[in-house]
PDB file of N, CA, C and O in Angstrom:
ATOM      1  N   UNK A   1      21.131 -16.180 -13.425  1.00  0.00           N
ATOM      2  CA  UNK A   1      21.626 -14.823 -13.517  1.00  0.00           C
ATOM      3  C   UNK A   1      21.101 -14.026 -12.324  1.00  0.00           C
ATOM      4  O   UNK A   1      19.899 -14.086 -12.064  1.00  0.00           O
ATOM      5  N   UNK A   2      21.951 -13.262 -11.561  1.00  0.00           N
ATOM      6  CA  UNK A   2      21.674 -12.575 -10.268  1.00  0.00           C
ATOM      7  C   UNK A   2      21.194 -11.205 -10.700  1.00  0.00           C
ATOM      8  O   UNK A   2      21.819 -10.960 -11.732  1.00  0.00           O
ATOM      9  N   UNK A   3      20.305 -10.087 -10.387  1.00  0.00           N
ATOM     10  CA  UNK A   3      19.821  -9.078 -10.621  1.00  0.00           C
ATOM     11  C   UNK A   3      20.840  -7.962 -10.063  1.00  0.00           C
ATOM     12  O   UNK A   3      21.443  -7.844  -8.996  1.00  0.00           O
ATOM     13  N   UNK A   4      20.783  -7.277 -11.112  1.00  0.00           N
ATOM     14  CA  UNK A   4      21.919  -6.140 -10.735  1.00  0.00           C
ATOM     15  C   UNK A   4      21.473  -5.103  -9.642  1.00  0.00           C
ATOM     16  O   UNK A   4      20.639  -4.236  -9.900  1.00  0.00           O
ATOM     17  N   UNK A   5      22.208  -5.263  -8.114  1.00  0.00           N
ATOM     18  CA  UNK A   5      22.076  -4.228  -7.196  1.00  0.00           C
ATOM     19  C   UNK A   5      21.812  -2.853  -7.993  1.00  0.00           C
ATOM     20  O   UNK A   5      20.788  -2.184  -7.860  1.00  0.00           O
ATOM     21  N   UNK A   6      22.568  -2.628  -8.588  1.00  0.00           N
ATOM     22  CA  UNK A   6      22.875  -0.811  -9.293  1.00  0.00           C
ATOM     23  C   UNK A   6      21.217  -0.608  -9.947  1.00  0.00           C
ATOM     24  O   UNK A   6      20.583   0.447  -9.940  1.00  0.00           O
ATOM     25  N   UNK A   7      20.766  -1.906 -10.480  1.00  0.00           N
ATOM     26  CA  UNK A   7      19.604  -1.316 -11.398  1.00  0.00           C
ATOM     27  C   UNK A   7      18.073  -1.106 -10.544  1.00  0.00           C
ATOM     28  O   UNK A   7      17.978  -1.647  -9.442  1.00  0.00           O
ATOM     29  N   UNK A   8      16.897  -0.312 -11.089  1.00  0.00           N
ATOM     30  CA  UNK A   8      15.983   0.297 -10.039  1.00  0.00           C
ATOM     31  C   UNK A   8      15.203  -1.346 -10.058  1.00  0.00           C
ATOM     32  O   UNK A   8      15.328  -2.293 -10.835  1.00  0.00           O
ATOM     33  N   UNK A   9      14.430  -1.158  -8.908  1.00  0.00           N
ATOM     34  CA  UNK A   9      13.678  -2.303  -8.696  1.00  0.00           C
ATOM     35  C   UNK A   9      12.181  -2.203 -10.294  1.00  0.00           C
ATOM     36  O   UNK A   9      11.765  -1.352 -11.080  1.00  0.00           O
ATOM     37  N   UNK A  10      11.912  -3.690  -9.959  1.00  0.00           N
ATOM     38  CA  UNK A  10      10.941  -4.066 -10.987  1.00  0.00           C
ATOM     39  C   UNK A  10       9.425  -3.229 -10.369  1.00  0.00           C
ATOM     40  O   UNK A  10       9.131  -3.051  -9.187  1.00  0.00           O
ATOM     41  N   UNK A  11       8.718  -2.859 -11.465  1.00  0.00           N
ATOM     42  CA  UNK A  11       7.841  -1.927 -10.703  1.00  0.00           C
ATOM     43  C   UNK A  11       6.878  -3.144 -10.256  1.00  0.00           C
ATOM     44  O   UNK A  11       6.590  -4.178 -10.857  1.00  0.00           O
ATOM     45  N   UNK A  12       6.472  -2.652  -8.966  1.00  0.00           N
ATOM     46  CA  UNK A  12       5.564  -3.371  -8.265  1.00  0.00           C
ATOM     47  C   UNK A  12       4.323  -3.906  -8.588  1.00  0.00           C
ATOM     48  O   UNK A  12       3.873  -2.766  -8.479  1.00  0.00           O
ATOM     49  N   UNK A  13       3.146  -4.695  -8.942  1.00  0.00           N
ATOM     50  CA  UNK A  13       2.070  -4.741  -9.383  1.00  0.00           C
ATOM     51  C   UNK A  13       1.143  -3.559  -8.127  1.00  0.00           C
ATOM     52  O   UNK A  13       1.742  -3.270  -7.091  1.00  0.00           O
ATOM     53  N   UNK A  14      -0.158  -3.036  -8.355  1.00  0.00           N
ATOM     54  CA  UNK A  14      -0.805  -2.622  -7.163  1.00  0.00           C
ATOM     55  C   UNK A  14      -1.632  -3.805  -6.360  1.00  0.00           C
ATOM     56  O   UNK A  14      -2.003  -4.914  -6.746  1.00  0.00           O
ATOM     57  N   UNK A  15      -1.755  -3.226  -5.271  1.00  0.00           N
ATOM     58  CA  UNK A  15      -2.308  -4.434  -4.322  1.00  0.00           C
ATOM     59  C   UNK A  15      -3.873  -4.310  -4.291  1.00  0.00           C
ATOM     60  O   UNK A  15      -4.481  -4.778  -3.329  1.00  0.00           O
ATOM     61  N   UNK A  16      -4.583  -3.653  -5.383  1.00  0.00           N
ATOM     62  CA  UNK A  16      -6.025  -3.265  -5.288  1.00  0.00           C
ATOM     63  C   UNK A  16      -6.588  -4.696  -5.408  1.00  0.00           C
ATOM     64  O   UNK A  16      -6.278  -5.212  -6.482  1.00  0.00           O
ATOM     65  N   UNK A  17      -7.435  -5.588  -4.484  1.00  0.00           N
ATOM     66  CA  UNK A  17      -8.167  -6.624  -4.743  1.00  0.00           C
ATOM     67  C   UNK A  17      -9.594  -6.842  -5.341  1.00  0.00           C
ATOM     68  O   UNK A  17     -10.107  -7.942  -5.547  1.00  0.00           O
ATOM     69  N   UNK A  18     -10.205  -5.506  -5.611  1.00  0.00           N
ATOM     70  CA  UNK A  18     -11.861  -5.233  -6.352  1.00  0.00           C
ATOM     71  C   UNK A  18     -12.583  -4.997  -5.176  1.00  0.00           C
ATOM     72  O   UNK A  18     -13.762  -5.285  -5.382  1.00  0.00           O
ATOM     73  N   UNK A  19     -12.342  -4.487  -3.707  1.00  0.00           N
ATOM     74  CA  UNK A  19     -13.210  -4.501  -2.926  1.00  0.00           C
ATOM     75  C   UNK A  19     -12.740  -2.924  -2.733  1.00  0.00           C
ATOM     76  O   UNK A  19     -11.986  -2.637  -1.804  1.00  0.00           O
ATOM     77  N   UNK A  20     -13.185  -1.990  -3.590  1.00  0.00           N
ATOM     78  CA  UNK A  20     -12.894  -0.593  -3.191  1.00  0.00           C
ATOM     79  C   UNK A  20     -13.776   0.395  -2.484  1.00  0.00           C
ATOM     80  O   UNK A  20     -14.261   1.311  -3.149  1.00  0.00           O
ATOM     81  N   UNK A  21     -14.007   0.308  -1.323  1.00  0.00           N
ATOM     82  CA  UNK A  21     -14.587   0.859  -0.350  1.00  0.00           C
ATOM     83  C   UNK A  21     -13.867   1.610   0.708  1.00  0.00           C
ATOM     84  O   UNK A  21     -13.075   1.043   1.461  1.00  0.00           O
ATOM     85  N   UNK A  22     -14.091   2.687   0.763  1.00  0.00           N
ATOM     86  CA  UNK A  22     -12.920   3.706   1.949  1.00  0.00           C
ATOM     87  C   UNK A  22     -13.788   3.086   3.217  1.00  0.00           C
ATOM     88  O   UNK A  22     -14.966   2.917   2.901  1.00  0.00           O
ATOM     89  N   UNK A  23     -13.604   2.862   4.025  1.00  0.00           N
ATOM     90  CA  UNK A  23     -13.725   2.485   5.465  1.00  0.00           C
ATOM     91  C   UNK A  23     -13.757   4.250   6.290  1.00  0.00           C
ATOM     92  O   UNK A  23     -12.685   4.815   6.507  1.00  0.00           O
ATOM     93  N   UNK A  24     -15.022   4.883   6.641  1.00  0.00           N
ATOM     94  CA  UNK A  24     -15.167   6.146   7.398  1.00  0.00           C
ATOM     95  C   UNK A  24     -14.323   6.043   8.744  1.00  0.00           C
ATOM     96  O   UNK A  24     -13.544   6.973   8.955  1.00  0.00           O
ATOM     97  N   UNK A  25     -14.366   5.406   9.320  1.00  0.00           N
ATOM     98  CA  UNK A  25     -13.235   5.210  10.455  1.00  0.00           C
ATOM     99  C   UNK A  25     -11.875   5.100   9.883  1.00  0.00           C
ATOM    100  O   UNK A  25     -11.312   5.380  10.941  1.00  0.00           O
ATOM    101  N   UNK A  26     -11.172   4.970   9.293  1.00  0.00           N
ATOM    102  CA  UNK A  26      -9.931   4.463   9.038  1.00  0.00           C
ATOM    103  C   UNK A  26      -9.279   5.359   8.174  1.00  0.00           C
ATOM    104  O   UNK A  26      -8.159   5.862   8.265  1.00  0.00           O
ATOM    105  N   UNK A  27     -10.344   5.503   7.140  1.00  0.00           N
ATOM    106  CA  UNK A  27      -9.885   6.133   6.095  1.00  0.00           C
ATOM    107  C   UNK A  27      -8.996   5.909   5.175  1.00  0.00           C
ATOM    108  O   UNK A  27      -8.261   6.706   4.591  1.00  0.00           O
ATOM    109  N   UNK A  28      -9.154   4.212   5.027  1.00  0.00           N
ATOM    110  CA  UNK A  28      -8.419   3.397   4.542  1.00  0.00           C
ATOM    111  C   UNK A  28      -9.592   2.583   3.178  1.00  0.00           C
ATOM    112  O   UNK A  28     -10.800   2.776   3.316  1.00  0.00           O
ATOM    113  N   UNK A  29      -9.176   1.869   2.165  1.00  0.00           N
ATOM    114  CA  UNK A  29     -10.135   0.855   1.230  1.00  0.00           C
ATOM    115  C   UNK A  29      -9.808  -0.303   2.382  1.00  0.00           C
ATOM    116  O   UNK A  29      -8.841  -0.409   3.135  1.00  0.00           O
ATOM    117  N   UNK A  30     -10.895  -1.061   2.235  1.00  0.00           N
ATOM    118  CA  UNK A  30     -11.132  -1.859   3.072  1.00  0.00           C
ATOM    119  C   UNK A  30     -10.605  -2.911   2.768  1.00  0.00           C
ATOM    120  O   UNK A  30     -10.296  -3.763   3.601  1.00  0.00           O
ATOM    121  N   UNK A  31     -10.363  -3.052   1.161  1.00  0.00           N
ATOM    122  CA  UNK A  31      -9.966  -3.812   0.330  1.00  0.00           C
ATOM    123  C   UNK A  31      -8.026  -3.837  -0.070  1.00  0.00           C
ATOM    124  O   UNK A  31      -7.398  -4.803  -0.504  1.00  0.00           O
ATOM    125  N   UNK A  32      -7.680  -2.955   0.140  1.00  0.00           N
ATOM    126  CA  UNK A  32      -6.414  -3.009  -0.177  1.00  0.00           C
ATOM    127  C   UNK A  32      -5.211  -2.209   1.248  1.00  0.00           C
ATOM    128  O   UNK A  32      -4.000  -2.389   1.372  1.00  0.00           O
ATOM    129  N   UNK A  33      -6.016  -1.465   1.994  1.00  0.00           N
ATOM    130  CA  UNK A  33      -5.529  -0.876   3.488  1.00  0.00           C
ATOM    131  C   UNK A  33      -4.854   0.418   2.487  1.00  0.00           C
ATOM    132  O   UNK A  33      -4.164   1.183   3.162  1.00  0.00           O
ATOM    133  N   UNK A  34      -4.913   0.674   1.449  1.00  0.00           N
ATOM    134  CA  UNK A  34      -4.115   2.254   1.365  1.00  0.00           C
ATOM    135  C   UNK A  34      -5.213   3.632   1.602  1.00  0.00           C
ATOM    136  O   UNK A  34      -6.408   3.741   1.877  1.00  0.00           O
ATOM    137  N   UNK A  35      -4.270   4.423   1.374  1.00  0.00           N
ATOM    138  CA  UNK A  35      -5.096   5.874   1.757  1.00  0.00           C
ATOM    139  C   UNK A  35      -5.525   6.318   0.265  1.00  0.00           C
ATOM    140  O   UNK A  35      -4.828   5.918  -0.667  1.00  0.00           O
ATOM    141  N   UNK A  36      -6.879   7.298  -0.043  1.00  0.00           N
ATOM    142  CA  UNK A  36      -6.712   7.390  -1.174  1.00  0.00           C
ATOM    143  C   UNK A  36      -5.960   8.519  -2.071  1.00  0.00           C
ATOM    144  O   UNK A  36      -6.133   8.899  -3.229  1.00  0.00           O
ATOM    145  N   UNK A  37      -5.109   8.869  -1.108  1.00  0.00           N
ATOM    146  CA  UNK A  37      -3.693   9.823  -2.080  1.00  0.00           C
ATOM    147  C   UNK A  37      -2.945   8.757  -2.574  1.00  0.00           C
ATOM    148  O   UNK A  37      -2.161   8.746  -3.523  1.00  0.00           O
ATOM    149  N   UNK A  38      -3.334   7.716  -1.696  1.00  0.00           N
ATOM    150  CA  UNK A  38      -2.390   6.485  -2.076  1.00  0.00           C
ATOM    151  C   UNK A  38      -2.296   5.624  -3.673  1.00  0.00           C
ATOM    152  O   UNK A  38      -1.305   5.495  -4.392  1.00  0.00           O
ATOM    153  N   UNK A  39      -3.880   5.053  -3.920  1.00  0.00           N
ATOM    154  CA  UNK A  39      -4.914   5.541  -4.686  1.00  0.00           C
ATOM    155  C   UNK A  39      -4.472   5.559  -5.500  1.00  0.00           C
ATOM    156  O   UNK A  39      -3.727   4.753  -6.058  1.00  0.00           O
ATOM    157  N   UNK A  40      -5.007   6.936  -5.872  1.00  0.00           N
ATOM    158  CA  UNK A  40      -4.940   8.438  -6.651  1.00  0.00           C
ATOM    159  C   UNK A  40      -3.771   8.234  -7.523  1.00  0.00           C
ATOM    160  O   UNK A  40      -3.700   8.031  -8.735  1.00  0.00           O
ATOM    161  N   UNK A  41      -2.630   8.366  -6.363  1.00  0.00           N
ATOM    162  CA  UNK A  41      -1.292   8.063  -7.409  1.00  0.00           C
ATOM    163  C   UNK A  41      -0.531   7.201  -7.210  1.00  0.00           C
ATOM    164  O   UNK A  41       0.669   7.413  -7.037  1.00  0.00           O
ATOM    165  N   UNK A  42      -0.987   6.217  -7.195  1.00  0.00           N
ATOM    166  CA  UNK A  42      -0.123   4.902  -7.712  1.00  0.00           C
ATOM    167  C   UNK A  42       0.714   4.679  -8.753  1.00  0.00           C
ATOM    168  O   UNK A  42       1.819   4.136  -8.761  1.00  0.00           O
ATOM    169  N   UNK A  43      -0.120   5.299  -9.900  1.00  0.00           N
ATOM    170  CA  UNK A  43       0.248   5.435 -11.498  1.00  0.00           C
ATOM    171  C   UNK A  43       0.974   6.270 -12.027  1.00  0.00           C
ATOM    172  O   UNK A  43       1.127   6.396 -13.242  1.00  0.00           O
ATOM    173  N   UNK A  44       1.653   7.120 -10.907  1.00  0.00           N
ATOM    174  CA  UNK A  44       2.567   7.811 -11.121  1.00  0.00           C
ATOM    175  C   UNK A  44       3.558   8.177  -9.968  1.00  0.00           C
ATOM    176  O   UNK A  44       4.224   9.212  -9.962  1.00  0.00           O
ATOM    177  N   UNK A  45       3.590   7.065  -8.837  1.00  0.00           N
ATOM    178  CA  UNK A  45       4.725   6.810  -8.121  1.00  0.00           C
ATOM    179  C   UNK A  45       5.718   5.935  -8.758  1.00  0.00           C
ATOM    180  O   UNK A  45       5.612   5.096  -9.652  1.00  0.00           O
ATOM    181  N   UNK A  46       6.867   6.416  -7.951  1.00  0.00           N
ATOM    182  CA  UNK A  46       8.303   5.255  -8.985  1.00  0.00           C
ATOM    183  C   UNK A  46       7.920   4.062  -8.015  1.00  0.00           C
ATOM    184  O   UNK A  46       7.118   4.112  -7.083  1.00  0.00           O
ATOM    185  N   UNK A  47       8.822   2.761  -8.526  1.00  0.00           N
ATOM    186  CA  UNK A  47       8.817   1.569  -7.637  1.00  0.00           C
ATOM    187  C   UNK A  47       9.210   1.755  -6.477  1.00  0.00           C
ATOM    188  O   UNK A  47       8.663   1.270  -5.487  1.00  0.00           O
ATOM    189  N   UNK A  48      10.075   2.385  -6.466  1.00  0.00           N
ATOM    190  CA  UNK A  48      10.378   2.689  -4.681  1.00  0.00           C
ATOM    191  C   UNK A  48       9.565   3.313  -3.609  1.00  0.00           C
ATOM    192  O   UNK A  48       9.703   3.156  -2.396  1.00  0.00           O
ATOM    193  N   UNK A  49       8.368   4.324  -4.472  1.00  0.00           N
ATOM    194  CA  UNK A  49       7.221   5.192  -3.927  1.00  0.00           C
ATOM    195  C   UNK A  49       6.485   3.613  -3.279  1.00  0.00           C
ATOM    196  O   UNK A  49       6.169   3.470  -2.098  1.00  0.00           O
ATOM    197  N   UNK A  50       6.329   2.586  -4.309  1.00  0.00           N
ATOM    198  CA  UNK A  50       5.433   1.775  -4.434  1.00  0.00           C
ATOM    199  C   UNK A  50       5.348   1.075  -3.303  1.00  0.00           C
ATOM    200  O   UNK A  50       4.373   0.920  -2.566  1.00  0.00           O
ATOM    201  N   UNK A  51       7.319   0.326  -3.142  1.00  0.00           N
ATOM    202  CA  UNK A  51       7.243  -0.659  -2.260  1.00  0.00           C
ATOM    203  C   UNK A  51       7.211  -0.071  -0.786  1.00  0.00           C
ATOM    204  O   UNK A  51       7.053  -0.635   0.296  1.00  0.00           O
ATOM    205  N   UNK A  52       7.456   1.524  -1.190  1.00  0.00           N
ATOM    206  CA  UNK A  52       7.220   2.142   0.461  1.00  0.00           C
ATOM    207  C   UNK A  52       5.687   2.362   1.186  1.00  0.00           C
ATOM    208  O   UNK A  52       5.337   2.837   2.267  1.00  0.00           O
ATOM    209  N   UNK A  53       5.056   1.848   0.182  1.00  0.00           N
ATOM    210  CA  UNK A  53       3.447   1.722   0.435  1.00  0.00           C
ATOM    211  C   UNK A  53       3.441   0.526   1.121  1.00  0.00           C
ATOM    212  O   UNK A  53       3.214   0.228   2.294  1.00  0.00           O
ATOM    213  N   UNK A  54       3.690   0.011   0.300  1.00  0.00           N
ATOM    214  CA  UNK A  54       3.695  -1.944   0.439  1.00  0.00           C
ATOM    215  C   UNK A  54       4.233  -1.966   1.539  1.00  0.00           C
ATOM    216  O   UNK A  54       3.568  -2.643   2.323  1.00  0.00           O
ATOM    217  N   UNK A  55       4.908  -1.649   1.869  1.00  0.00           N
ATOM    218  CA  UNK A  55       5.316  -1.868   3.541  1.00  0.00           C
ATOM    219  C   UNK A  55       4.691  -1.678   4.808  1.00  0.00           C
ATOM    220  O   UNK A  55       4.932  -2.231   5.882  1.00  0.00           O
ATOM    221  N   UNK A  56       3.652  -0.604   4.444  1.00  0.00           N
ATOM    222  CA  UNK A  56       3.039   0.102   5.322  1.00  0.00           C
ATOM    223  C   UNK A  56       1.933  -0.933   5.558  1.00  0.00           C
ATOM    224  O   UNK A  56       1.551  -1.204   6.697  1.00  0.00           O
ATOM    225  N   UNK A  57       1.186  -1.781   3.927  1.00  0.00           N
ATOM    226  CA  UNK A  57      -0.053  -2.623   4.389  1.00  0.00           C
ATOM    227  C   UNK A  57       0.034  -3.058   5.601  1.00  0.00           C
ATOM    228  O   UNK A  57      -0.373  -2.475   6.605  1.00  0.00           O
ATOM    229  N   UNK A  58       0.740  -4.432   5.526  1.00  0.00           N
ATOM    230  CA  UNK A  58       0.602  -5.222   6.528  1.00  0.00           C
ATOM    231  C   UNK A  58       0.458  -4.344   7.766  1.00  0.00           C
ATOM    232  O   UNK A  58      -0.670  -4.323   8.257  1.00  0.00           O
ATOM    233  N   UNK A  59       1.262  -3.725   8.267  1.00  0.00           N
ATOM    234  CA  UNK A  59       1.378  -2.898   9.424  1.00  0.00           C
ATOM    235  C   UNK A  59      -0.335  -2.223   9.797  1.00  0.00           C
ATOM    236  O   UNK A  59      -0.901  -2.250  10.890  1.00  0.00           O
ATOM    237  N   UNK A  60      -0.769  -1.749   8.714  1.00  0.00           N
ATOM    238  CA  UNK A  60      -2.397  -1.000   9.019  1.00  0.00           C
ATOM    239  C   UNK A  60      -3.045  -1.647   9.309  1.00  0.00           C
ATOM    240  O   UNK A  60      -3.954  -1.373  10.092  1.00  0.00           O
ATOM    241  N   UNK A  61      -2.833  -2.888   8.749  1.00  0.00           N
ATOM    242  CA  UNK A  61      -3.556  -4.306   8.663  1.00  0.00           C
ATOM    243  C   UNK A  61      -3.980  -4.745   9.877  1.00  0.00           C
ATOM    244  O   UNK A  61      -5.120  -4.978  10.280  1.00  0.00           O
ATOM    245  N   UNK A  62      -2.687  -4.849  10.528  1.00  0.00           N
ATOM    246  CA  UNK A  62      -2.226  -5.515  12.052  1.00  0.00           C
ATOM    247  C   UNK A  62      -2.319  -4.293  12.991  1.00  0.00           C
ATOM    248  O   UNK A  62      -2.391  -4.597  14.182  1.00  0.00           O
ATOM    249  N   UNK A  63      -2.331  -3.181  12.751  1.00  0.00           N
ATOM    250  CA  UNK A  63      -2.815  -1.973  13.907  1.00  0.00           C
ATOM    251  C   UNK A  63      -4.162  -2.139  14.087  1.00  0.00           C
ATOM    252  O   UNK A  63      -4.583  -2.276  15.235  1.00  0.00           O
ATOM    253  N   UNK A  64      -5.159  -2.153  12.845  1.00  0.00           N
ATOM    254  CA  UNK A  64      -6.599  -1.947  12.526  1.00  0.00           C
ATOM    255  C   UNK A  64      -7.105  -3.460  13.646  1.00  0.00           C
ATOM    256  O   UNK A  64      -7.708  -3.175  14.680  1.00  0.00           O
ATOM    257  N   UNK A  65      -6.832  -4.881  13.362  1.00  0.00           N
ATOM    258  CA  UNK A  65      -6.747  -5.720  13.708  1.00  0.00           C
ATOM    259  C   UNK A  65      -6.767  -5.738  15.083  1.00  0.00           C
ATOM    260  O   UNK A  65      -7.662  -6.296  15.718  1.00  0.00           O
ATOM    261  N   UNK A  66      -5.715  -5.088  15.649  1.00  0.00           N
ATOM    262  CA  UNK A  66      -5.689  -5.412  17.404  1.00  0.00           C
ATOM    263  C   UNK A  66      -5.858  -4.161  18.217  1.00  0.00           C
ATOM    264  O   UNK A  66      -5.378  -3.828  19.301  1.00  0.00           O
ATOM    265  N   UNK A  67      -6.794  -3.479  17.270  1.00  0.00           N
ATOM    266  CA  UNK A  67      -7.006  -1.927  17.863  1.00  0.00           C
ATOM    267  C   UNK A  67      -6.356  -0.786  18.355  1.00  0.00           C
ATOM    268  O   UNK A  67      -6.827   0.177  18.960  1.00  0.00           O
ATOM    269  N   UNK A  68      -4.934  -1.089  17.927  1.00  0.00           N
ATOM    270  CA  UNK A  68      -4.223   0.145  17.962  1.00  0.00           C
ATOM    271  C   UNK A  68      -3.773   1.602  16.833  1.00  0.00           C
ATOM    272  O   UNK A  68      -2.936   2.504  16.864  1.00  0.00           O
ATOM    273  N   UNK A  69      -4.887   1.163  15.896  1.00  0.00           N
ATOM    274  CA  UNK A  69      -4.834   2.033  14.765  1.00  0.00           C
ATOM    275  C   UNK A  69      -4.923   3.467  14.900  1.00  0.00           C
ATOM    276  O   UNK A  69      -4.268   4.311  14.288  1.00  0.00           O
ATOM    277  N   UNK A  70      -6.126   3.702  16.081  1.00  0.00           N
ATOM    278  CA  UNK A  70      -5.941   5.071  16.327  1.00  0.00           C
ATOM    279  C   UNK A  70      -5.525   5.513  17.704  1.00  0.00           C
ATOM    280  O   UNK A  70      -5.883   6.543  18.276  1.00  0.00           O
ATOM    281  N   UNK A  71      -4.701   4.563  18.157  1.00  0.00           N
ATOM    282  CA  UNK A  71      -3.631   5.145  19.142  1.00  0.00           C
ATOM    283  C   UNK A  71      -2.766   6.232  19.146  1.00  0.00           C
ATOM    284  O   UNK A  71      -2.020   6.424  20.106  1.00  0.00           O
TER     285      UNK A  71
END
């Protein structure tokens, strides 16, 4: 059975891994790369709030990584 385009996406799990530490440079958890407005409201963003987070990880990930984060 194919998933119906029309219907909202499945809500996302959060990407928190237990290492919750804000990083003073970054201003990021060190543990999951979000901000903590990010955080904060997870639990009351829709799935689409969610996966527009989720998109952003990798990317902070890979800025932080090859030092262009605070370019």
């Amino acid at each position: 059975m194919t998933p119906d385009p029309s219907s909202p996406p499945a809500d996302p799990p959060s990407p928190c891994v237990g290492v919750c530490v804000v990083n003073p440079q970054t201003q990021l958890c060190d543990g999951c790369f979000r901000t903590l407005d990010e955080i904060a409201a997870w639990w009351d963003y829709t799935a689409e709030q969610k996966l527009a987070v989720l998109s952003k990880l990798e990317e902070r990930l890979a800025r932080i990584i090859d030092g262009t984060f605070f370019d």
